[in-house]
N, C-alpha and C positions, 0 to 999 in steps of 0.2 A: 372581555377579558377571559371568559370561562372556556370555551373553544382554545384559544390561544394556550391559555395553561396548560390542559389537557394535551394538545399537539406536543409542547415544550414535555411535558411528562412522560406522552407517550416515547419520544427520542431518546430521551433521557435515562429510558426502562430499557430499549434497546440497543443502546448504547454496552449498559451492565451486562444484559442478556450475554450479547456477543464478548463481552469481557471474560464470562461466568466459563463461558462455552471455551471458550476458545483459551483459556490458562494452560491450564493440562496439556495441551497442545505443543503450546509455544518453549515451552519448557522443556518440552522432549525434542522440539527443534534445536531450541537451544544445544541440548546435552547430542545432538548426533552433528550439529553443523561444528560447534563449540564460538559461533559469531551472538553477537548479540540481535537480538528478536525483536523486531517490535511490531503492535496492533495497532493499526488508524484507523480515523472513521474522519469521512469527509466533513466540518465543521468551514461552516463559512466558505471562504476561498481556498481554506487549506487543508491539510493532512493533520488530522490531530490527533498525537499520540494518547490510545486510550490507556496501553499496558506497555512493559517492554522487560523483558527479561536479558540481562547483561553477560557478557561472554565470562567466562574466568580465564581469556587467557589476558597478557599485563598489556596489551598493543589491544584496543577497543574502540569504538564509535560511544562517544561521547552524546550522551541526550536524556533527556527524562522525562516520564508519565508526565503531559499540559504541553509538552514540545509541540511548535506546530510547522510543520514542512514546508514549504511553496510545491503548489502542483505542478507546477512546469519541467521543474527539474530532482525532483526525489523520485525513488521508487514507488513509494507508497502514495504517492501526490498523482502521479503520471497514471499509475493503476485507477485510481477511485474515478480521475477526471474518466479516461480512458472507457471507463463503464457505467457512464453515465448516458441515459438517452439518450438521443440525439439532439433536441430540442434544447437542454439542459446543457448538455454539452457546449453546445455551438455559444449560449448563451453565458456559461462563465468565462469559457474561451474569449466572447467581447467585452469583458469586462476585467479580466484580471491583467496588470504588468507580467513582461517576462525579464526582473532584473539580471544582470550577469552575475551570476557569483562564483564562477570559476573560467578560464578560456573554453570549455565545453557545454557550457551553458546553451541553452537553447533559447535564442530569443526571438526566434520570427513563430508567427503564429502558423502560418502556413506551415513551415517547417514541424512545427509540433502538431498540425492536426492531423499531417501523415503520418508518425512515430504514433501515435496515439491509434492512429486505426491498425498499423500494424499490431500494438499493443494486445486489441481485441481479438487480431485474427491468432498470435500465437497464444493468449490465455497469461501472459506474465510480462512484466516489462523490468529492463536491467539501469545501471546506473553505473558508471564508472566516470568518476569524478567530475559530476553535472553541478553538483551542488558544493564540495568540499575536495578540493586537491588530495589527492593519496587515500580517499574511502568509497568504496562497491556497495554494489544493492543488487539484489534481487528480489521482485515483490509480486505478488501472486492475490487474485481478488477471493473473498467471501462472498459466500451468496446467502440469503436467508431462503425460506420455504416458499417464498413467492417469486423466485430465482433474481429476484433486487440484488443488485451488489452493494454491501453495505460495511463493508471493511476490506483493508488490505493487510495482508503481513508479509513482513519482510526479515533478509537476513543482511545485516550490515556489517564492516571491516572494510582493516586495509588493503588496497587494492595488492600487496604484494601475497593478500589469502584467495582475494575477493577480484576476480580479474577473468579476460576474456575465455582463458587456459582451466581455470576450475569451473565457471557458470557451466559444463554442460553437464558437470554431475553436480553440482550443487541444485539446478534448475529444478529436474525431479521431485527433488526433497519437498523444496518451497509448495509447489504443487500440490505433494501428495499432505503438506501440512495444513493447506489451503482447503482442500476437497473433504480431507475430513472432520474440519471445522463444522464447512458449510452442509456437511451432510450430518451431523449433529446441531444443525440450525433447521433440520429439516429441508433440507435443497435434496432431491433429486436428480442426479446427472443426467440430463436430457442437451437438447442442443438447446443453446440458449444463446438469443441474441444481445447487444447493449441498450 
């Protein structure tokens, strides 16, 4: 049991860390995107929202801090799997459903393990209405000081904010909100592979 706790502790301290880290952050996402924000951290088979700062405008993505995403089709789900080893990868890959929860859903595996390497090669992955008719993502990973991907954050809304026409300037942002998380987690921009 004492290993065990310890491991559950150490996650559990890491989890906060990147919460600690990454607030200030999100918040200023928040206030330049004006979408609401939210912080995951791979839990289980899903995306589990650690923090999430809420848009003020009256049209919002509906969710709250313990929400937890399916990887298949969120942003922040498709990010975490996406930058996962390979070994890791391939293995929650055979383990997890891909249910439909909207007509764009993704549900052959194959199909997602190309979107997912694409994922890695561009550094962010998008979402336009995979999970929830009429809501966008864009989600961009965290790295800590051992270049681990170990969160994602994202920016969510309705697709008439959040849509194919805004992602190439919205994309940037996510990024640049991403990078200096994870270089206040200690990452270094080097090349880094999943």
């Amino acid at each position: 049991l004492g290993p065990v706790a310890l491991l559950v502790g150490a996650r559990a301290l890491g989890e906060l860390d990147v919460t600690r880290v990454a607030r200030p952050h999100i918040e200023r996402l928040m206030e330049v995107t004006s979408e609401t924000v939210h912080l995951s951290v791979l839990n289980e088979d899903t995306a589990l929202c650690v923090d999430k700062i809420d848009s003020m405008r009256s049209i919002r993505m509906a969710s709250y801090i313990g929400f937890r995403d399916p990887l298949h089709c969120s942003g922040v789900g498709k990010v975490l799997l996406a930058f996962q080893a390979e070994p890791e990868r391939r293995e929650i890959l055979a383990r997890i459903e891909l249910p439909k929860q909207t007509p764009r859903t993704i549900t052959d595996k194959q199909v997602l393990a190309a979107q997912l390497d694409e994922i890695c090669a561009r550094g962010y992955a998008t979402d336009i209405e995979e999970i929830e008719e009429g809501v966008g993502c864009i989600a961009a990973p965290i790295r800590d000081h051992t270049s681990r991907v170990v969160a994602s954050v994202s920016i969510s809304g309705p697709t008439t904010r959040l849509n194919a026409e805004s992602f190439p300037s919205l994309i940037p942002v996510v990024l640049e909100c991403a990078a200096a998380i994870s270089g206040d987690l200690g990452f270094h921009n080097r090349t880094v592979r999943a």
